[in-house]
C-alpha positions as CSV (number, residue, x, y, z in Angstrom):
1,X,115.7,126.7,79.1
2,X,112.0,126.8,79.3
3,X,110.0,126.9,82.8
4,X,106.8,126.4,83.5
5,X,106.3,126.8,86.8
6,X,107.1,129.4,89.3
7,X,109.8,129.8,91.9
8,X,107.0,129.7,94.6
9,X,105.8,126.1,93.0
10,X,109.0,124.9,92.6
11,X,109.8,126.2,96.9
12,X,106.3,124.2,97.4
13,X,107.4,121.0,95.3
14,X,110.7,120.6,97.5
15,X,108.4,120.8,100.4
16,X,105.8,118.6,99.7
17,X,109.4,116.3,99.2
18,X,111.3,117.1,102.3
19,X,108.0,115.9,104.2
20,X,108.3,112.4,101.8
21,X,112.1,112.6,102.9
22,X,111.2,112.8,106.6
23,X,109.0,109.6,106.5
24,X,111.6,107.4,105.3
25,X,112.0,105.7,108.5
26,X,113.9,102.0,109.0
27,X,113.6,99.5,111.4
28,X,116.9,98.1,112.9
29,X,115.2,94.4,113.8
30,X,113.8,94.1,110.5
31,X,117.1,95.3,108.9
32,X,118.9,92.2,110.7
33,X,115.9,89.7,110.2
34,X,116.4,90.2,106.3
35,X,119.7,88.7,106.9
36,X,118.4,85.3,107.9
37,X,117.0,83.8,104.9
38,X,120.2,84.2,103.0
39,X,121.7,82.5,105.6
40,X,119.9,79.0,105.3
41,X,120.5,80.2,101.5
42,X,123.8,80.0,101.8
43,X,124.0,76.4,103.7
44,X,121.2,74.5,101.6
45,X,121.3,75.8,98.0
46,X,123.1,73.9,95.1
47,X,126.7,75.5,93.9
48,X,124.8,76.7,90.5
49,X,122.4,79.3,92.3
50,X,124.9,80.8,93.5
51,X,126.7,81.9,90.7
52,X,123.8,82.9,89.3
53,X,123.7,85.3,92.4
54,X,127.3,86.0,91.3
55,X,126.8,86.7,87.6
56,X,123.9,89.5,89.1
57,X,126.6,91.3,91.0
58,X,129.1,91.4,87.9
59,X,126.1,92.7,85.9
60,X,125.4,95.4,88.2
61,X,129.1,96.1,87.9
62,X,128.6,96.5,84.0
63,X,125.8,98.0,84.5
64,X,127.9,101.1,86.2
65,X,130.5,101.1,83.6
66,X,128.6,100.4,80.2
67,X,125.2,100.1,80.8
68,X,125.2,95.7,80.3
69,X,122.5,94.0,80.0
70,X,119.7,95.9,82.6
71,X,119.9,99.3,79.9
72,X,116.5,100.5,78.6
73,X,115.3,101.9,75.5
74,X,114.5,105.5,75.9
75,X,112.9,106.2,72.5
76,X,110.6,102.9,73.6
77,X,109.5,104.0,76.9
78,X,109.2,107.9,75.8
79,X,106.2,106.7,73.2
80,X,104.9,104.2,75.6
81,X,104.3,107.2,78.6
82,X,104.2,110.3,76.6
83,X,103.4,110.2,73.3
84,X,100.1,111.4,72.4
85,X,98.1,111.7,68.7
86,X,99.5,115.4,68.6
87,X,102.5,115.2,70.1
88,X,106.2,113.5,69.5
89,X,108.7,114.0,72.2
90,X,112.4,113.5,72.4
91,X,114.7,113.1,75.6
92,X,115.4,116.8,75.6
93,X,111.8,117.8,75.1
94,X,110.6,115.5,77.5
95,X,113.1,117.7,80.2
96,X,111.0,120.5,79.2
97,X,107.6,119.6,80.5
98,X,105.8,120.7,83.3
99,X,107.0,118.7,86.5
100,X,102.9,117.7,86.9
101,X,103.4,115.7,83.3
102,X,106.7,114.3,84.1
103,X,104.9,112.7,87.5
104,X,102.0,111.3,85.6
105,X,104.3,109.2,83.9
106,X,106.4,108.4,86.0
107,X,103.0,107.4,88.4
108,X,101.8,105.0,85.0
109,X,104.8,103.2,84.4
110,X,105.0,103.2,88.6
111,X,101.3,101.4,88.1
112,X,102.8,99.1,85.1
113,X,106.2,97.6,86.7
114,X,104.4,96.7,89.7
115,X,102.1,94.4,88.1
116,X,104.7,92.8,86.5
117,X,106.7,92.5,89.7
118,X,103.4,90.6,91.1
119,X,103.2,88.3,88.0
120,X,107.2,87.3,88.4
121,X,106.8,87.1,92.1
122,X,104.0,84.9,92.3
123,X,105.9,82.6,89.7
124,X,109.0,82.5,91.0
125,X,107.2,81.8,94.6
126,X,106.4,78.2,93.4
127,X,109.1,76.5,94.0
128,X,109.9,78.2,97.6
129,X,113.5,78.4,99.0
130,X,115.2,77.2,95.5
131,X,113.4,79.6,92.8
132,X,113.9,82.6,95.7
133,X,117.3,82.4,95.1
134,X,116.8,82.6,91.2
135,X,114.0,85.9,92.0
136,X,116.8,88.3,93.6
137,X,119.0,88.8,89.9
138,X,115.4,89.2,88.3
139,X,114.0,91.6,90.8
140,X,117.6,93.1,90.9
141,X,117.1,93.8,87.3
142,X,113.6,94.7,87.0
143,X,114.3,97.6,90.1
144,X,116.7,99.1,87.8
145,X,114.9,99.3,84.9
146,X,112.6,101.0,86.9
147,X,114.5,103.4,88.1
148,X,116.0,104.1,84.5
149,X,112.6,104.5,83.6
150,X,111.6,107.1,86.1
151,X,114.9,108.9,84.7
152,X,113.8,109.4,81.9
153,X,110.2,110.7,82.7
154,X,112.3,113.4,84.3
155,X,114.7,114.0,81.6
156,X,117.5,112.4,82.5
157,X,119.4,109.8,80.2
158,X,120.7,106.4,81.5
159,X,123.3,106.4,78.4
160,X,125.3,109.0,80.6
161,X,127.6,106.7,83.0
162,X,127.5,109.9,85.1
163,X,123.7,109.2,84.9
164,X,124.2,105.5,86.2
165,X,126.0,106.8,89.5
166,X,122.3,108.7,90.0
167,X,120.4,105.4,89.6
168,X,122.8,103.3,91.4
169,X,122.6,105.9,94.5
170,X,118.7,105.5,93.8
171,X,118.7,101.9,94.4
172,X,121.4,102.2,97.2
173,X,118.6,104.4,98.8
174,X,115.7,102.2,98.3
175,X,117.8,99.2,100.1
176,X,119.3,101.5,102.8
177,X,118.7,101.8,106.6
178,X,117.8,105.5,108.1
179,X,121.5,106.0,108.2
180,X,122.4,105.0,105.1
181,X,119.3,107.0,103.7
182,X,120.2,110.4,104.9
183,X,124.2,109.8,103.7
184,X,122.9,109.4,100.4
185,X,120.2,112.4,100.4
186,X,123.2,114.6,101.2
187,X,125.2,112.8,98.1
188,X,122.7,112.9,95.7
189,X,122.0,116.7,96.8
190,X,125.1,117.9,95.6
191,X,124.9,116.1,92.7
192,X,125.4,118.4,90.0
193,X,128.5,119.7,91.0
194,X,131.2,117.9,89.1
195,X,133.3,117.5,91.4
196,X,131.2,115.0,93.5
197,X,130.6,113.3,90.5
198,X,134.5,111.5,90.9
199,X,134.0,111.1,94.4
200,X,130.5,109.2,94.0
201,X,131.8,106.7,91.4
202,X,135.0,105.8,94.0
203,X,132.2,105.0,96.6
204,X,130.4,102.8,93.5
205,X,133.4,100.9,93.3
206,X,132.3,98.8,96.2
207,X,128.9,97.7,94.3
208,X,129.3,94.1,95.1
209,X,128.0,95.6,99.1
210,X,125.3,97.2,97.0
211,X,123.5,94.5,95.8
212,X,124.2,92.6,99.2
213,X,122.7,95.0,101.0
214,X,120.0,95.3,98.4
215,X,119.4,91.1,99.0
216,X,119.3,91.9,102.9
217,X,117.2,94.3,103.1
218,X,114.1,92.1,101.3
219,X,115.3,89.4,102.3
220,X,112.6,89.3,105.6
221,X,109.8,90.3,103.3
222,X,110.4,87.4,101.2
223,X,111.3,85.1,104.4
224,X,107.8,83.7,103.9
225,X,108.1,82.9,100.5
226,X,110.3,79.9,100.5
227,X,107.4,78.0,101.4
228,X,106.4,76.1,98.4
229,X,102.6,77.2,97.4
230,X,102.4,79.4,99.7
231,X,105.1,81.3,98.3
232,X,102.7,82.4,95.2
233,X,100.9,84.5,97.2
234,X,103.6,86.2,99.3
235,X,106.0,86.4,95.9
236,X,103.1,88.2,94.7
237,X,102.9,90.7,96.9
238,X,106.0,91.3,97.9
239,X,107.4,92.3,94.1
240,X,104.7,94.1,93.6
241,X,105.1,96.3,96.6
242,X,108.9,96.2,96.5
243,X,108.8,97.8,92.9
244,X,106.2,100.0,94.3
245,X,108.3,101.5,96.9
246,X,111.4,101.7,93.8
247,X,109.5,103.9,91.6
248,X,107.8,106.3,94.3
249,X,111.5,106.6,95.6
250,X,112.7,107.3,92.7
251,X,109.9,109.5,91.0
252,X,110.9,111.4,94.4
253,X,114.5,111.7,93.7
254,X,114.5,112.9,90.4
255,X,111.5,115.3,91.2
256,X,113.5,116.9,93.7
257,X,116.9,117.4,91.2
258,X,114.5,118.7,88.3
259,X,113.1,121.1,90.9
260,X,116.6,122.6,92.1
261,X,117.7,122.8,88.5
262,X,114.9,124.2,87.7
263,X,115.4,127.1,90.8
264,X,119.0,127.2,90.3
265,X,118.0,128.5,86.5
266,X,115.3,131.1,87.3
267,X,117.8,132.3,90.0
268,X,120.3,132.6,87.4
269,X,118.4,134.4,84.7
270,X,117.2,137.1,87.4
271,X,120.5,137.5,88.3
272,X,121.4,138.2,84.7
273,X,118.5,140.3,84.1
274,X,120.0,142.4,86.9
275,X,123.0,143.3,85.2
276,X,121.9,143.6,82.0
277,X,119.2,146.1,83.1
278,X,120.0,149.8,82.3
279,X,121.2,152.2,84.9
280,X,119.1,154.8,85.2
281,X,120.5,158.1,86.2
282,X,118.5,160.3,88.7
């Protein structure tokens, strides 16, 4: 495996992350506000909109198993962020690069999604309390791709199921309280030992409370956008900064597992240098 940058930048990367880490702070009134649009949602909307809240959390249940319908194209998003006119990357080049590349795309397409977030936002904040209900499966499935996206600036491939317990957790993070937050640091630390790996995807089993807590937790940003109108403007912003806050999570996350991996291999080629060095005999 190639590295390009030292142990010391690597030490210094994790730092700048910790610090991100330590910022992630949550507000227990605004964690229980979110709940109270969905429940005038749940009194006033028609029997249709919510299975169509129902088909999102099967999806996100396929998603988990086989990848469904929310799966992105890798080859596609690899040309779109880092091809160039003299270079041609695949999946396992791309893991190569220099962490600074891998955030500069992972910033773009950070800069891209969110745009599109404000676009859908603004449109589905038209029709106010009704079309709100229809924005949480899109948003739901936009903040995915995102995440898949960000994976794959880092070299990470959303095929892998193993892969999808990673972006899951990511999302699970984004939607968390301070609690919830640091349980999942600690999970997604340990990551790449196997065995955690079985023990994650039993915890993923509960999804359906994923994507609930996911619809809680925006719920009071978007309280303001079931007013009809008025709703364009705060649909607007609130995608756009909701997608925002997705892919600098998970540009974070996946920073900080590339880092370790890359540590973990410089450790482990000193440590073979070591004994493969010569004894020399005074």
């Amino acid at each position: 495996m190639s590295h390009f940058e030292t142990k010391d930048e690597l030490l210094l990367t994790l730092k700048e992350i910790e610090k991100w880490e330590r910022d992630q702070k949550g507000l227990w009134f605004w964690e229980k506000l979110g709940r109270l649009p969905f429940v005038l949602l749940d009194k006033l909307t028609p029997k249709f909109i919510h299975t169509k809240i129902g088909e999102s959390i099967d999806e996100l249940g396929r998603f988990v198993q086989s990848g469904g319908k929310y799966l992105v194209n890798e080859e596609k998003m690899i040309k779109k962020y880092f091809q160039d006119d003299l270079s041609e990357y695949t999946l396992d080049q791309v893991a190569l690069l220099k962490l600074e590349k891998m955030n500069s795309a992972a910033q773009k397409l950070g800069a891209v999604r969110s745009k599109a977030a404000m676009v859908q936002g603004g449109t589905t904040g038209v029709g106010g309390l009704f079309t709100l209900s229809i924005d949480i499966p899109l948003m739901l499935g936009m903040t995915l791709k995102t995440i898949q996206e960000v994976c794959i600036c880092y070299g990470y491939d959303p095929q892998d199921q193993q892969e999808r317990i990673f972006i899951v957790k990511c999302l699970q993070f984004v939607s968390s309280d301070i609690v919830g937050k640091k349980a999942i640091l600690e999970d997604l630390s340990a990551f790449h030992d196997e065995r955690q790996h079985a023990q994650m995807m039993s915890q993923l089993q509960g999804w359906r409370e994923v994507l609930t807590t996911y619809r809680d937790q925006i719920g009071w940003k978007k309280l303001f956008q079931m007013i009809p109108i008025a709703g364009i403007l705060f649909g607007a912003f609130i995608n756009k900064s909701a997608i925002q806050d997705t892919a600098e999570a998970a540009s974070m996350l996946y920073r900080k597992r590339r880092a370790n991996e890359r540590l973990r291999q410089l450790d482990k080629d000193a440590t073979t240098e070591q004994l493969e060095a010569p004894i020399v005999k005074e």
